[in-house]
C-alpha positions in Angstrom: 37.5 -4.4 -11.2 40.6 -5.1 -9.2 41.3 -1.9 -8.4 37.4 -1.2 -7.3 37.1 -4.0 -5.0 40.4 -2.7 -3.4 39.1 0.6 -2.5 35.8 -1.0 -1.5 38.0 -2.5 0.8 39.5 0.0 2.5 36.0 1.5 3.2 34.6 -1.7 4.3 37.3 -2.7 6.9 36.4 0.8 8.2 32.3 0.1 8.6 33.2 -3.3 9.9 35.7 -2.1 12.7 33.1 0.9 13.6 30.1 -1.7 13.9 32.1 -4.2 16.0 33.1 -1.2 18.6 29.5 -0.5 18.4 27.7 -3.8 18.9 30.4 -6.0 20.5 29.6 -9.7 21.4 26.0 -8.3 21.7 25.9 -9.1 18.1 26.7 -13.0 17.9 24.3 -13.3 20.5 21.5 -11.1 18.1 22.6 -13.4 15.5 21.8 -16.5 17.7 18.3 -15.7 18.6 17.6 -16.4 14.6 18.5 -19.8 14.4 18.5 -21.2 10.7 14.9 -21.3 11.2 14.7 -19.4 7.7 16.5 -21.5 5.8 14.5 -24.7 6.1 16.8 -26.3 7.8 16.7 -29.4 9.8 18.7 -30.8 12.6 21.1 -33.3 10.9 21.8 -31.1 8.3 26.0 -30.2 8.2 26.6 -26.8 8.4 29.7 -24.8 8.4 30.8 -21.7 10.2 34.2 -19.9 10.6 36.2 -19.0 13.8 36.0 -15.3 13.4 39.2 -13.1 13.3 39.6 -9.4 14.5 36.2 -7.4 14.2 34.2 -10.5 12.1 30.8 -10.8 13.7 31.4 -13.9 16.0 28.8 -17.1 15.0 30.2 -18.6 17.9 26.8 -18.4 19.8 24.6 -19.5 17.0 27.0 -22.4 16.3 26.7 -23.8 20.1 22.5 -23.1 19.5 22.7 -25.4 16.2 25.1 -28.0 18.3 22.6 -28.3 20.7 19.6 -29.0 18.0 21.1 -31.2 16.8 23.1 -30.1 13.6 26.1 -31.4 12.7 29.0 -29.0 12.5 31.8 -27.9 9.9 34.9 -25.2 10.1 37.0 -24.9 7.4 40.9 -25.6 6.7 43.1 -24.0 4.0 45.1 -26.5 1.8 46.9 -23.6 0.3 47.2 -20.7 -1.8 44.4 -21.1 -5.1 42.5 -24.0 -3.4 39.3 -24.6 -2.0 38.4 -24.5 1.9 38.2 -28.6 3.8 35.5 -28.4 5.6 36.3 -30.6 8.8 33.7 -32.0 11.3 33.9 -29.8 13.9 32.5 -30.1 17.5 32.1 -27.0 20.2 35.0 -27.6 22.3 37.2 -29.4 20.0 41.0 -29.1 19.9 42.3 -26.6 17.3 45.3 -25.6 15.1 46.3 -22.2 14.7 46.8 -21.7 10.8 47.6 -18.9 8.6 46.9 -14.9 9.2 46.1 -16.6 13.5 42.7 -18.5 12.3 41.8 -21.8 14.1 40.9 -24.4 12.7 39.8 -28.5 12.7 42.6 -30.2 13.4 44.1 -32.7 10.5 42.7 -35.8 12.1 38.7 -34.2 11.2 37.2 -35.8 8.5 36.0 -33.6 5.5 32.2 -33.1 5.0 30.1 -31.4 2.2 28.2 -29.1 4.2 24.6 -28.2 3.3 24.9 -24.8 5.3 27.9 -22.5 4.5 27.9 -19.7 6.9 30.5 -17.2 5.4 32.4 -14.3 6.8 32.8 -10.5 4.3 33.6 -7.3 4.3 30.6 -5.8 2.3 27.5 -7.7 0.8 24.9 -5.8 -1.0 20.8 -7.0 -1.9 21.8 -8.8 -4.4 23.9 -11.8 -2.7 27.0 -10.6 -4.0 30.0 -10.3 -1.3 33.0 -8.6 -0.3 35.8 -11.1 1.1 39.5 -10.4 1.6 40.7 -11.1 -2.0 42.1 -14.6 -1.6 39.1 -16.3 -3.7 39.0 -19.0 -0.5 35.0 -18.9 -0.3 34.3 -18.7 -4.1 36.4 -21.3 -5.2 34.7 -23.7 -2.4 31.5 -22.5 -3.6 31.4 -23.1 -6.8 33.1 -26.4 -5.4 30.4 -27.6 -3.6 27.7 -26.3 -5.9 29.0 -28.9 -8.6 28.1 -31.9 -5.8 25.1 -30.6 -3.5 22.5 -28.1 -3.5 24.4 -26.0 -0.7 22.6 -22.5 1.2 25.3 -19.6 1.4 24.6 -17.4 4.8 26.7 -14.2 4.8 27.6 -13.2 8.4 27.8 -9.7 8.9 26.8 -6.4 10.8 23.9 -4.9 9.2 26.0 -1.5 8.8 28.2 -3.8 5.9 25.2 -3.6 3.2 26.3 -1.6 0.4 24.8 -0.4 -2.8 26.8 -2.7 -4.6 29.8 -5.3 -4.7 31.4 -5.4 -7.7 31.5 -8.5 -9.5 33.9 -11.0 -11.2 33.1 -14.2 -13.3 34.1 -16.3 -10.9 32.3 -15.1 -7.9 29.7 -16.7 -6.4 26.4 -15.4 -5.0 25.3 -15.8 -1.1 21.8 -17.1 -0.8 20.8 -15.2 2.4 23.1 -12.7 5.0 22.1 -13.2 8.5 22.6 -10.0 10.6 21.5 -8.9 14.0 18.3 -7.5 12.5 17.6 -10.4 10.9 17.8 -12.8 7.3 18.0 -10.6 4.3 17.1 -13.2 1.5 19.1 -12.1 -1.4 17.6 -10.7 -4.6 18.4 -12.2 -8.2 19.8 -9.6 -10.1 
């Protein structure tokens, strides 16, 4: 499993890095113009995004959009190694800390929320929800986390060229409920 996911890696960073030099911030925009519309959503409802890192497809834009409807706002924090994400309130033009591998993030002084919304950066997602991450376990483990407390929506944020065939699985991974690329949702499939 280990040693699949590691070479599924590899080939991912690869697609990513080609569809970020082929879209550019055109694509956060794309992603923008969708809203959460899908989802059900309503303003008021907390939703989390990420401060994207190298070629991650920014959700910079469509953060801003849900600020202005009204949504309340989340980015996580690491605690540490093995531990699930803090989400921290989180406001468009709020101050930041730079944390591990040059992410920002809330600064310490952010209360924690439970988001409803969990808008999730990968490497690879395939039809059926199932998703590619970096290997650290950050997103499952807060997850599964939050899924013990809430009902909670996972969004996978990607470039449409990082659908696979298939992600392979472990145990303890947990499923996204929709991936939002510049094409459009994809609702995800139940194996």
């Amino acid at each position: 499993m280990l040693d699949a996911k590691k070479a599924l890696r590899a080939e991912a960073q690869n697609l990513r890095k080609a569809a970020f030099d082929k879209h550019g911030p055109d694509a956060s925009r794309r992603l923008a113009a969708y809203g959460l519309d899908f989802l059900g959503a309503q303003p008021g409802s907390i939703v989390s995004g990420f401060a994207a890192i190298r070629d991650e497809i920014n959700p910079a834009h469509l953060m801003t959009w849900l600020h202005a409807e009204g949504y309340r706002l989340a980015l996580p924090a690491m605690e540490g190694k093995g531990l699930p994400l803090v989400m921290r309130a989180w406001t468009p033009g709020d101050a930041m800390a730079i944390a591990a591998w040059g992410i920002a993030e809330p600064l310490d002084d952010k209360p924690a929320v439970d988001p409803d919304v969990v808008l999730v950066p990968l490497l690879a997602f395939d039809s059926r929800g199932h998703r590619l991450g970096y290997g650290g376990g950050f997103y499952d483990r807060t997850l599964a986390r939050l899924r013990t407390i809430k009902k909670v929506t996972a969004v996978g944020i990607a470039y449409d060229e990082q659908k696979v065939d298939a992600v392979p699985v472990a145990s303890y991974d947990q499923r996204l409920d929709w991936v939002l690329t510049p094409s459009g949702p994809h609702h995800c499939l139940d194996a």
